[in-house]
C-alpha positions as CSV (number, residue, x, y, z in Angstrom):
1,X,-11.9,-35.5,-339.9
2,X,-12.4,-39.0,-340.2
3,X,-15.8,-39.3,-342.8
4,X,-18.9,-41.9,-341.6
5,X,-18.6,-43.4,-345.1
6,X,-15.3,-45.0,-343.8
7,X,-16.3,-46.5,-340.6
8,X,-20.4,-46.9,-341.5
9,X,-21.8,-49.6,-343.4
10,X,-24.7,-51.5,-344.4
11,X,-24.5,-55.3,-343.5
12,X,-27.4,-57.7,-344.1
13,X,-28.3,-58.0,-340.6
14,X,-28.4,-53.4,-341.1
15,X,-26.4,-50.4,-341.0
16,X,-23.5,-51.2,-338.7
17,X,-20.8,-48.5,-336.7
18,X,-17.4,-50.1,-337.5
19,X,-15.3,-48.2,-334.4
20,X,-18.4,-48.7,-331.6
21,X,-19.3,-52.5,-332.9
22,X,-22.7,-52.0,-332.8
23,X,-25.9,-52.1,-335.5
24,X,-29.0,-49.3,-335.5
25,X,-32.2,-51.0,-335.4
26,X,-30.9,-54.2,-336.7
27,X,-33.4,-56.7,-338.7
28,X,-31.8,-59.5,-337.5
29,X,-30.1,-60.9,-334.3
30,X,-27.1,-59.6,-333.2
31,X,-24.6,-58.3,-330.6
32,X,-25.5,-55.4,-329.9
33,X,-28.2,-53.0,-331.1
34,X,-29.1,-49.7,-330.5
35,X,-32.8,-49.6,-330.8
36,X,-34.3,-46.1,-332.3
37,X,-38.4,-47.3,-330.7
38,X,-40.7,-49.5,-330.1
39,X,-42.0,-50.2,-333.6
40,X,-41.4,-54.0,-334.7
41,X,-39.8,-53.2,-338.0
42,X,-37.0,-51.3,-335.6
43,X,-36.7,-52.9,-332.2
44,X,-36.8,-56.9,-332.5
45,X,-35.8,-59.7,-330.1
46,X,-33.4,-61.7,-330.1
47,X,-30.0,-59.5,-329.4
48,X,-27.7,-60.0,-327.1
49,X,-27.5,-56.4,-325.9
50,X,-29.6,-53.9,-326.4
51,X,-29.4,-49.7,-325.8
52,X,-32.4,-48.2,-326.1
53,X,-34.5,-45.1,-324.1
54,X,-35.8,-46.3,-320.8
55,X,-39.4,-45.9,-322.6
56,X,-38.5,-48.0,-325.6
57,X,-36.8,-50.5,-323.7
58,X,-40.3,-51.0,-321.6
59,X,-42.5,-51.1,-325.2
60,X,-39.9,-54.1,-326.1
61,X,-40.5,-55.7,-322.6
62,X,-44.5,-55.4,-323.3
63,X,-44.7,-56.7,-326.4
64,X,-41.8,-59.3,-326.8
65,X,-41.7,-60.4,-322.5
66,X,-38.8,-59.2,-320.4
67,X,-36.5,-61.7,-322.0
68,X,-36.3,-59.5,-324.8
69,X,-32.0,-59.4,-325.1
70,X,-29.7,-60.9,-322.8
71,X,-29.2,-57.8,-321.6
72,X,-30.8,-53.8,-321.8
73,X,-28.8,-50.9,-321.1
74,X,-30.6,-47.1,-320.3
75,X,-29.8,-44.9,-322.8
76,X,-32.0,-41.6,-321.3
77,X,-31.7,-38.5,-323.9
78,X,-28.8,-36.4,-324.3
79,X,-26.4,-39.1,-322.0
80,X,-23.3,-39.5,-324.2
81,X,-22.4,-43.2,-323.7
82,X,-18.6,-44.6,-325.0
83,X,-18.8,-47.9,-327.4
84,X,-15.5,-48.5,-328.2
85,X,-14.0,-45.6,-330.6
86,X,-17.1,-44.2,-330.7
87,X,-19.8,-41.9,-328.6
88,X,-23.2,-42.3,-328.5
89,X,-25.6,-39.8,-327.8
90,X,-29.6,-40.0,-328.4
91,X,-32.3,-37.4,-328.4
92,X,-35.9,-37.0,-329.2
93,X,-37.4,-37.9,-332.5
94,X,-40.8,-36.4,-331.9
95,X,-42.4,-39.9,-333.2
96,X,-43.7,-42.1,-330.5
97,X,-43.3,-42.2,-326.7
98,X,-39.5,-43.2,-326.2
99,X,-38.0,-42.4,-329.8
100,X,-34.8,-41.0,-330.4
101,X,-32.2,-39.9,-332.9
102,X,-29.1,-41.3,-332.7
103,X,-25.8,-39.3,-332.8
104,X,-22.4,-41.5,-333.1
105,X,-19.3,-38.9,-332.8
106,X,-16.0,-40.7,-334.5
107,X,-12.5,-39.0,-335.7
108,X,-14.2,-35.5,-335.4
109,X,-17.4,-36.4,-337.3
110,X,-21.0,-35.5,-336.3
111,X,-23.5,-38.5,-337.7
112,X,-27.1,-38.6,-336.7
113,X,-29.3,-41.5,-337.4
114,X,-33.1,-39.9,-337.0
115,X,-35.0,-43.5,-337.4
116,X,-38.4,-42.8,-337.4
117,X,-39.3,-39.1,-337.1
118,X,-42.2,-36.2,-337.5
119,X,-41.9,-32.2,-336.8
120,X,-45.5,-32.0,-336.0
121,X,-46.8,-31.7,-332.5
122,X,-48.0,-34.7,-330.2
123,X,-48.8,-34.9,-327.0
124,X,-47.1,-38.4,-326.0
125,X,-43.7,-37.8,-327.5
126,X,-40.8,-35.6,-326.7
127,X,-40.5,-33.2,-329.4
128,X,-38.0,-33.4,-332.2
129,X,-34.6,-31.7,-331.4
130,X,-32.6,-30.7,-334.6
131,X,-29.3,-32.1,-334.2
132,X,-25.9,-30.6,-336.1
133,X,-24.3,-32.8,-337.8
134,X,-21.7,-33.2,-340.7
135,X,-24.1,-36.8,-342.1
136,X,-27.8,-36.9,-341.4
137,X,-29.3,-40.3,-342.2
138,X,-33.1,-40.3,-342.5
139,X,-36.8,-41.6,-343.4
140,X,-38.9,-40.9,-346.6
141,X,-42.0,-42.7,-345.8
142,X,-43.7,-39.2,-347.2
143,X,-40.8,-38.6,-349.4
144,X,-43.0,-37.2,-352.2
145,X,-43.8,-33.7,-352.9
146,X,-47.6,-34.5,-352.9
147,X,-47.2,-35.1,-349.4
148,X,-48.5,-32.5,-347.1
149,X,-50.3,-33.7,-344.2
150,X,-53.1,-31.3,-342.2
151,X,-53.3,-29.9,-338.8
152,X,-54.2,-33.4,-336.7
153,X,-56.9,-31.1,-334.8
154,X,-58.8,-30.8,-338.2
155,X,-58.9,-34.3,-338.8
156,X,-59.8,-34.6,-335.3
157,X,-62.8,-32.3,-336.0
158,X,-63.9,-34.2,-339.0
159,X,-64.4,-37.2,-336.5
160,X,-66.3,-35.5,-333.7
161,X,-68.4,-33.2,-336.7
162,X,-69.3,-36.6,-337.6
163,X,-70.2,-38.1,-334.5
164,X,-72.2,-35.2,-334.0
165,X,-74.3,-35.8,-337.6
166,X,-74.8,-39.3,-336.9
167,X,-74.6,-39.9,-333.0
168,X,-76.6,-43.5,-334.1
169,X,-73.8,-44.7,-335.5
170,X,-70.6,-46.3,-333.9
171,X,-67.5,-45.1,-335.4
172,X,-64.6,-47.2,-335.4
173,X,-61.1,-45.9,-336.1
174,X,-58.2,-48.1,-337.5
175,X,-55.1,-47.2,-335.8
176,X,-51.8,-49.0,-335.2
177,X,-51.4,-49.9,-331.6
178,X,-48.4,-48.7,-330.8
179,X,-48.1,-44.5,-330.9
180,X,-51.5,-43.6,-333.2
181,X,-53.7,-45.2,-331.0
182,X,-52.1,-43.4,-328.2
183,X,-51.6,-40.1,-330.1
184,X,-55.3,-40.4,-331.4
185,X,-56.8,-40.6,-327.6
186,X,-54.8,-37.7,-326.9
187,X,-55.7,-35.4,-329.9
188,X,-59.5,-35.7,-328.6
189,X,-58.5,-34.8,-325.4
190,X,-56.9,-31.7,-326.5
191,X,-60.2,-30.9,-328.9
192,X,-61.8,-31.3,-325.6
193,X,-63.9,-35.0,-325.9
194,X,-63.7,-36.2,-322.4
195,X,-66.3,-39.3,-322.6
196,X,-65.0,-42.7,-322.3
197,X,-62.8,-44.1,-325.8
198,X,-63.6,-47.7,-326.6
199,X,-60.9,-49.8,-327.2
200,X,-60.4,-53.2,-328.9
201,X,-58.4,-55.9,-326.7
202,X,-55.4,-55.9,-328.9
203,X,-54.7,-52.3,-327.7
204,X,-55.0,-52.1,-324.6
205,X,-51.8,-53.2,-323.5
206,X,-49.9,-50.6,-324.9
207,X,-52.3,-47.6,-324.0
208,X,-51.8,-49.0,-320.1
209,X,-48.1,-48.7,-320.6
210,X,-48.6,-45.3,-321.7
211,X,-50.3,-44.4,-318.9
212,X,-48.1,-46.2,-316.5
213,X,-45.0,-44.3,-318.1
214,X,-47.0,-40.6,-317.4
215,X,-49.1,-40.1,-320.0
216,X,-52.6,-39.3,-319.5
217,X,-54.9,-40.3,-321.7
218,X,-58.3,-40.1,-319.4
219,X,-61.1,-42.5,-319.6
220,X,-60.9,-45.4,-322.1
221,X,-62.3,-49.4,-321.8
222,X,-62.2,-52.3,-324.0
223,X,-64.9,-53.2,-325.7
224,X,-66.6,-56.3,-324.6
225,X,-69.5,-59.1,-325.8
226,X,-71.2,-57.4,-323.0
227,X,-71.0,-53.6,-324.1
228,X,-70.4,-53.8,-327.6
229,X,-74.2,-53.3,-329.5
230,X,-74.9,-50.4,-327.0
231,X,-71.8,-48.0,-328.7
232,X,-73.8,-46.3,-330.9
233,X,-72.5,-42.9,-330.7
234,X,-69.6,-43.6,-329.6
235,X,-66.0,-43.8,-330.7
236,X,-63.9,-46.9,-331.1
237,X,-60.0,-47.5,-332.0
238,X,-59.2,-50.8,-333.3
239,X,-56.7,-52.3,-335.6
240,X,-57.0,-51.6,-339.2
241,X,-57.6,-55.1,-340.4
242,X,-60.5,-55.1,-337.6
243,X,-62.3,-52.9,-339.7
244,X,-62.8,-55.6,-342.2
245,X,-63.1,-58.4,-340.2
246,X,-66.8,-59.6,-338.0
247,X,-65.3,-57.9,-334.9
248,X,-66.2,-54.2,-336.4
249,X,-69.2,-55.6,-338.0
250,X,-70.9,-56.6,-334.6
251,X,-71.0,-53.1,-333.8
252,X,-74.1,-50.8,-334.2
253,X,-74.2,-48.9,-337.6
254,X,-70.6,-49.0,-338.1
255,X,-69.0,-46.1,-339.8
256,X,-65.5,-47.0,-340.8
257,X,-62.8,-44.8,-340.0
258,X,-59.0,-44.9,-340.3
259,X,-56.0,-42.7,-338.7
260,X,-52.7,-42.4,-341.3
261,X,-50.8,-40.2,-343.7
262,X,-51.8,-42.7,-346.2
263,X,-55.3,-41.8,-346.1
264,X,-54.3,-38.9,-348.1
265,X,-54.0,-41.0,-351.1
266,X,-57.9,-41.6,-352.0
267,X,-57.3,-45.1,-354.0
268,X,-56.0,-46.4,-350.5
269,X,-59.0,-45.6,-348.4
270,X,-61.3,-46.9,-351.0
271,X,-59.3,-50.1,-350.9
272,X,-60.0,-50.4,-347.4
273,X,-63.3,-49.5,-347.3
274,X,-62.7,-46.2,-345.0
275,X,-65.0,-43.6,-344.9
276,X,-64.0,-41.2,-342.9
277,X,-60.3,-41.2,-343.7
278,X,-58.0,-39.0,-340.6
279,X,-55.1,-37.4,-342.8
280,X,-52.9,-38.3,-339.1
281,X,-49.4,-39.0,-339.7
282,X,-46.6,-40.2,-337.1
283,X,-43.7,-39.2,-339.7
284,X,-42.3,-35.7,-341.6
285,X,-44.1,-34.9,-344.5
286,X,-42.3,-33.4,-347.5
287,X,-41.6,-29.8,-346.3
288,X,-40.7,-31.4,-343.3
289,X,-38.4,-33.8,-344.5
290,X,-36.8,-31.0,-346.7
291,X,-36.5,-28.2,-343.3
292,X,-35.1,-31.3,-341.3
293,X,-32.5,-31.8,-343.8
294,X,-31.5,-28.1,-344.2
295,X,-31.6,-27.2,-340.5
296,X,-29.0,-30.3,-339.2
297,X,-26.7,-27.9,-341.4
298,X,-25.3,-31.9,-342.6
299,X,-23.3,-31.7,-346.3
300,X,-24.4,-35.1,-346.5
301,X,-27.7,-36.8,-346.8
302,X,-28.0,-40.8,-346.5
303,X,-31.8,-42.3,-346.8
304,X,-32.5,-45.4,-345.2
305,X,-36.2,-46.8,-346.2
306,X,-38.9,-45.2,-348.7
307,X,-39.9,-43.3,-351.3
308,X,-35.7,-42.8,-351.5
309,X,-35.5,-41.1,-355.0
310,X,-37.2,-38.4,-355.0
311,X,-35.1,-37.3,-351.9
312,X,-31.9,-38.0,-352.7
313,X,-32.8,-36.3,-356.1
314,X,-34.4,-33.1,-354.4
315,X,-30.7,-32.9,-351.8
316,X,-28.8,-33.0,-355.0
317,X,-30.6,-30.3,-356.6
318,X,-30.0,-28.3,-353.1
319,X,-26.1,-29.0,-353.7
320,X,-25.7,-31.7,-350.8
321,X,-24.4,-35.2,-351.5
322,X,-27.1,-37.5,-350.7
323,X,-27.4,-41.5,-352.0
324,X,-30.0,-44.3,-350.8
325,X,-28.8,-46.7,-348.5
326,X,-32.0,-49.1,-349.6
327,X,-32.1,-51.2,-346.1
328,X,-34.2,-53.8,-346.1
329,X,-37.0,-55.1,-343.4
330,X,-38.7,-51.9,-342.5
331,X,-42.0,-50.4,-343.1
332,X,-43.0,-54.3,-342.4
333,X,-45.8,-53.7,-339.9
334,X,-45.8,-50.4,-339.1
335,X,-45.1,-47.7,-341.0
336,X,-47.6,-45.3,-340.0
């Protein structure tokens, strides 16, 4: 067996398959990327080819305009594709609509790059499928032990318990745009709030292109001049740095809300002035991390972006070889 160490690497542009020729979720232009999802600290513009899952490669078209890369290549789950020496392969990462892990097969060697990726439950993504593999390269986002994030349908009843105690007030809920927003609309679906969600503008987009690529998400509408001071009682996403700007402050007894795994860390919500913090997280905690790692059955551990010590220190413990590959560029917009 021919070991990933001798035909991976980390360039500056990102990590980079020597035998295939191509870079995973590359920070900077290049030849040719194979993009993990939609997220903007993953899948940029600017390449010359890119291989993604037909749903990513649709988020890249909405956000960044169909001349996104030269050209786009469908990469559906579990379709082994040939680059060169090497054999790609991608299946679900369970974080967003489209995400996948990637799984490169050289010189006998199994070597899956997970991206971005939660265990948890969620009704717009494919679920996580552990993948065997001798090198399993991952997040650690939550890579702490005092991460443990709660059942999304608690925090889901924390909102609507609140909505019920003060139905005058307007809650708005910071959320990313891509995957929490739609993830969040979906949760209060399944806890079984079927009124109308109000939306800010700068999501809408994307929550269309979920719906236009099968998932329902039932009523929702932007919020406009005209309806905006009669939402009292009434539930509204928006982007976190809307909840400190004049846009949430035009609506009726505003009580601040925000969707992450960071709002388990008190001093954060504080800092942003959140109220009603929703412990919702798009990525593993640490018990997940840790049963990811072990059930791959990899002897090696490589981690990519986070809290990277505590990990590799914890797979050391557990007898695996593990290092930080410290790649730079992601996290930049959003990490949760």
């Amino acid at each position: 067996m021919t070991h990933p160490r001798e035909w991976m690497e980390v360039r500056p542009e990102g990590l980079y398959c020597k035998p295939g020729g191509f870079f995973i979720d590359p920070v900077r232009p290049v030849g040719t990327a194979i993009v993990t999802h939609g997220h903007s600290d993953h899948a940029r513009s600017g390449h010359a080819e890119v291989a993604a899952t037909p749903d990513t490669l649709a988020i890249m078209a909405c956000r960044y305009g169909e001349g996104f890369a030269c050209r786009r290549i469908d990469l559906p789950y579990g379709q082994p594709m040939q680059w060169g020496e090497a054999s790609v392969t991608l299946y679900p990462a369970g974080h967003i609509l489209g995400a996948a892990q990637v799984l490169i097969e050289h010189g006998g060697a199994r070597l899956v790059v997970s991206g971005d990726y939660k265990r948890t439950a969620d009704p717009t993504a494919r679920p996580f499928e552990v993948v065997p593999c001798d090198v399993f390269v991952t997040e650690a986002t939550f890579g702490l032990p005092v991460f443990c994030h709660p059942d999304p349908q608690h925090e889901v009843e924390k909102l609507l318990n609140s909505l019920a105690i003060f139905p005058q007030s307007c809650h708005a809920v910071g959320c990313y745009a891509l995957g929490k927003t739609q993830r969040l609309i979906a949760e209060l679906r399944r806890a079984g709030y079927d009124r109308a969600i109000y939306l800010h503008g700068a999501l809408m987009k994307l929550t269309e292109l979920y719906e236009a690529r099968g998932v329902a998400l039932g009523p929702y509408q932007p919020v406009t001049p005209a309806n905006r001071k009669s939402l009292a009682g009434e539930i509204v996403l928006c982007p976190p740095s809307a909840l400190a700007d004049r846009w949430s402050r035009s609506l009726p007894d505003v009580i601040p809300a925000a969707a992450s795994g960071w709002m388990q860390i008190r001093a954060r919500a504080k800092q942003q002035r959140v109220e009603l913090p929703l412990v919702i997280s798009d990525h593993c905690d640490w018990p997940e991390l840790i049963d990811t790692i072990q059930e791959t059955g990899a002897e090696e551990i490589w981690v990519t972006h986070g809290r990277e010590e505590a990990l590799v220190h914890y797979c050391r413990k557990l007898g695996l070889r593990a290092r930080a590959l410290s790649l730079l560029g992601y996290e930049d917009e959003e990490a949760e």
